[in-house]
KEKE-3310 file (N, C-alpha, C; in steps of 0.2 Angstrom, whole numbers, plus 5000, padded with zeros to 4 digits):
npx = (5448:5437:5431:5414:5408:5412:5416:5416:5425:5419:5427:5440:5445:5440:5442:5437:5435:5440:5442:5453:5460:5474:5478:5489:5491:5506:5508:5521:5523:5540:5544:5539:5536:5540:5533:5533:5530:5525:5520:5512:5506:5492:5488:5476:5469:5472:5485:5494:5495:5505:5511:5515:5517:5528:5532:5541:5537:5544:5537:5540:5536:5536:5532:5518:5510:5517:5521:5534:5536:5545:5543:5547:5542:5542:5538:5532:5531:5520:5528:5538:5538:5547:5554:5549:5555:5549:5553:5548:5545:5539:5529:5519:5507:5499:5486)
npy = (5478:5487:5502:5499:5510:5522:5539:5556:5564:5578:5585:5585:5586:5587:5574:5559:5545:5529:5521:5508:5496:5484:5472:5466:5454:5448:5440:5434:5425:5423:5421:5423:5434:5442:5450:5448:5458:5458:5468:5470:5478:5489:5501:5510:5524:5539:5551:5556:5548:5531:5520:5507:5499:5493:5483:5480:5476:5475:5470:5472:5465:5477:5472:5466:5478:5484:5487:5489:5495:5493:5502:5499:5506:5506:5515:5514:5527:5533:5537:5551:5554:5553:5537:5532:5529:5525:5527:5522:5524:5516:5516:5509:5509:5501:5506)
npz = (5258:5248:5240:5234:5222:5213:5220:5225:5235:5246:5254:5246:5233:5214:5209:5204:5215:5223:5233:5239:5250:5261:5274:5284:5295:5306:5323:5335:5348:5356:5369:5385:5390:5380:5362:5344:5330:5314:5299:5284:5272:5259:5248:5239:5241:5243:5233:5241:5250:5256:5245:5249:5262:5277:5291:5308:5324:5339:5357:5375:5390:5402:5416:5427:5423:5414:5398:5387:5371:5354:5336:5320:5302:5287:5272:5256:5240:5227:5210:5211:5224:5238:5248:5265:5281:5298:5313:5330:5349:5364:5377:5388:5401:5411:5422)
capx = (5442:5437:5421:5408:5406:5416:5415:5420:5426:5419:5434:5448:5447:5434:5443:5431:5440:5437:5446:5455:5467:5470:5482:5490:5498:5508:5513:5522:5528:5545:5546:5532:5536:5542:5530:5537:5524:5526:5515:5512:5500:5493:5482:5476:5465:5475:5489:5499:5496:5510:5507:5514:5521:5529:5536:5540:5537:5545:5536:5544:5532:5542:5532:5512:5508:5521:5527:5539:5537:5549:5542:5549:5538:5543:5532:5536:5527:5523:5530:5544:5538:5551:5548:5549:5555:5548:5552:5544:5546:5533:5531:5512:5507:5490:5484)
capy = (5482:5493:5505:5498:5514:5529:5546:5561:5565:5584:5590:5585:5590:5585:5565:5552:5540:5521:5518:5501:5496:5478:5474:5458:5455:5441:5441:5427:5428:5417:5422:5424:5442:5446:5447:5450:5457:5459:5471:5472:5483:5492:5505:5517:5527:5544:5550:5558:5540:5527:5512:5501:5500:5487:5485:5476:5479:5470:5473:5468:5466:5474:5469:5464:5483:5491:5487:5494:5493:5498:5500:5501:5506:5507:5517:5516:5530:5530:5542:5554:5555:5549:5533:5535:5524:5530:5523:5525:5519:5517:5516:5507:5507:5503:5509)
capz = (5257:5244:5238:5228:5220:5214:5221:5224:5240:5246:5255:5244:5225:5209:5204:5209:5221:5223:5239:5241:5256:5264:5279:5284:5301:5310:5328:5337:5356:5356:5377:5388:5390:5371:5356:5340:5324:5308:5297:5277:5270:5254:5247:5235:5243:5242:5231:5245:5256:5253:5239:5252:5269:5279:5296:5314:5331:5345:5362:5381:5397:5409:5423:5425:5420:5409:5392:5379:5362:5348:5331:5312:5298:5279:5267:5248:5240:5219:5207:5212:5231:5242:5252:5271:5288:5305:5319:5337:5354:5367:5386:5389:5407:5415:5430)
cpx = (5442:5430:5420:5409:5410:5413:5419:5420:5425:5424:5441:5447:5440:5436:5437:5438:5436:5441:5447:5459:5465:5477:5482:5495:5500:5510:5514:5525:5531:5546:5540:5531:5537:5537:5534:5533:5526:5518:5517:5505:5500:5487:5482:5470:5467:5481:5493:5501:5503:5507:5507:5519:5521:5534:5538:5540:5539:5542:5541:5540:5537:5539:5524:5507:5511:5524:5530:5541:5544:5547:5545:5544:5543:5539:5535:5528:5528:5526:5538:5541:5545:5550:5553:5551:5555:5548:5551:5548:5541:5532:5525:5512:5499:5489:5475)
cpy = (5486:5495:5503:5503:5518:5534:5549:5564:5574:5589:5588:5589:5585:5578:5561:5547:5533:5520:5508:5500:5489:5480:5467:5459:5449:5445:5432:5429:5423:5414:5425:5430:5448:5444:5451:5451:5460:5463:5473:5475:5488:5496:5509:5522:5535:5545:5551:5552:5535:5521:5507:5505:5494:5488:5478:5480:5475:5474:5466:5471:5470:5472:5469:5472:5489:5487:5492:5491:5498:5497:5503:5500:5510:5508:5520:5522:5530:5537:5545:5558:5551:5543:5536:5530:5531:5526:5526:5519:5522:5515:5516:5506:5507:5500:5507)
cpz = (5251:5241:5232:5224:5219:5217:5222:5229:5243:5247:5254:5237:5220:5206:5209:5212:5221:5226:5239:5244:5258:5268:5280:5289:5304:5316:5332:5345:5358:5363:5378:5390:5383:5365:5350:5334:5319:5304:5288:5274:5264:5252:5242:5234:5241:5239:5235:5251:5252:5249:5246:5259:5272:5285:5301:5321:5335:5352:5370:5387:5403:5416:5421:5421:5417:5405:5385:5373:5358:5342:5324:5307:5291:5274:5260:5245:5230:5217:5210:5221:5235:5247:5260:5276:5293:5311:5327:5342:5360:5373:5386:5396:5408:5421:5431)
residu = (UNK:UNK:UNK:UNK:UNK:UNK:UNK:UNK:UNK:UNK:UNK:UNK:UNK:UNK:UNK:UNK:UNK:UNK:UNK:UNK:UNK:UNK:UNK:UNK:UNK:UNK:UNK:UNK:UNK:UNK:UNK:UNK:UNK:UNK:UNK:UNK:UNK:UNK:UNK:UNK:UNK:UNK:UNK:UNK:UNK:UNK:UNK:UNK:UNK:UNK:UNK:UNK:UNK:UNK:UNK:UNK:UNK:UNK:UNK:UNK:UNK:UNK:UNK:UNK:UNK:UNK:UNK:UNK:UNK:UNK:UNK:UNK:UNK:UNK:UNK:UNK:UNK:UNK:UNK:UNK:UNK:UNK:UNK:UNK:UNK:UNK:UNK:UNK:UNK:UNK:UNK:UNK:UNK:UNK:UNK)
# end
């Protein structure tokens, strides 16, 4: 995706911007309780946003209304930013 048109964003600063970002995801589910997804993704919306970022996530049903994700994400960032990994883990239940 990205803007038609430059502008100039009110509550940041005076550059005009022309936002562009796109995103591309695979999941496959090897076990009928285990999916496994893959995420790559790029943008140059903001300077302080990372150029790219790239991750996986494994999830695992534990029962008909609770699953537990683990996710790694990898965000390269330009210039003399440092890049970043973050990783989470997550306990989905519904009630």
């Amino acid at each position: 995706m990205s803007a038609l048109d430059t502008f100039i964003p009110e509550h940041l600063d005076d550059v005009k911007r022309r936002p562009q970002a796109w995103n591309l995801e695979f999941a496959v589910r090897p076990l009928e309780r285990l999916t496994v997804a893959t995420r790559y993704e790029s943008s140059r919306e903001l300077p302080e946003n990372p150029k790219r970022q790239y991750g996986v996530a494994i999830s695992y049903e534990l029962c008909d209304y609770a699953t537990l994700t683990a996710d790694f994400l990898h965000a390269e960032h330009e210039g003399s930013d440092p890049d970043r990994e973050l990783v989470g883990v997550q306990l989905t239940m519904e009630y």
